[in-house]
C-alpha angles and dihedrals in degrees: 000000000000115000125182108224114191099193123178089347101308123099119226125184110233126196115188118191125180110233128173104266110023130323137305102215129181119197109193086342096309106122126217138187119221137178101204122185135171124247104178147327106317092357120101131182125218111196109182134146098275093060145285128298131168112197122192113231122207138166110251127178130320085355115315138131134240110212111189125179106168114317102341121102120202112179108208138193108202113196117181119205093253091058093045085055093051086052096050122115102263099183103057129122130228129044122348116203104193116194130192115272093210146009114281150110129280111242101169143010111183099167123079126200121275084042110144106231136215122202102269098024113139105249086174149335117240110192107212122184091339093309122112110227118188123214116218137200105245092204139009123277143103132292115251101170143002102203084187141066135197101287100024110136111227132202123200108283100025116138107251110174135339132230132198 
């Protein structure tokens, strides 16, 4: 899953990816590899090749995070794909370009180009670790393109369809 972390003020692209054991993680493309655990409630520990840190994670104000190790305070907003969707603005005009919110394969597309949308409509259906995950028009339109197809395989970020 891609999530978007403004943190002190800079903005870092985060891709987190279970892996058994531990996490692959890529922050602006550069990948890690991370064994996290949880201590305790709100204290986490990040084991990689460079060394050990626990961090402390509390809620803060209008949804951001507090991030503690030691002494040193980082304060975070975290912002998943499904959520920057949500906030999109629905009700523009002009040319939508929709990507995939996670890894995952295509299983349906039930929707052809040329198709007139309405906000909500399936455009596909991505499966992700087992689980079926629709993906919705945020706003009415009408479909210009579908860059997939069932059984493409689909990373964070790929273009999936476009509205207009």
């Amino acid at each position: 899953m891609l999530y978007h972390v403004r943190l002190d003020g800079c903005e870092y692209a985060i891709e987190l990816e279970r892996r058994n054991p531990g996490w692959r993680v890529c922050v602006n493309g550069r990948e890690l590899a991370l064994d996290i655990a949880a201590l305790e409630a709100g204290c986490w520990s990040f084991l990689s090749e460079d060394g050990a840190a626990a961090f402390r994670v509390r809620p803060g104000n209008a949804g951001e995070w507090i991030l503690r190790a030691g002494s040193r305070e980082w304060r975070a907003e975290i912002q998943d794909p499904r959520r920057r969707a949500a906030h999109a603005d629905i009700h523009s005009t002009g040319r939508l370009r929709l990507v995939s919110p996670m890894f995952g394969r295509v299983l349906r597309v039930p929707v052809q180009p040329g198709a007139a949308l309405t906000a909500g409509d399936e455009l596909m259906t991505i499966e992700a670790m087992k689980m079926q995950n629709p993906i919705r028009s945020p706003r009415a339109g009408t479909l210009l393109s579908v860059a997939v197809e069932p059984g493409s395989v689909v990373a964070a970020g790929d273009l999936l369809a476009e509205i207009e």
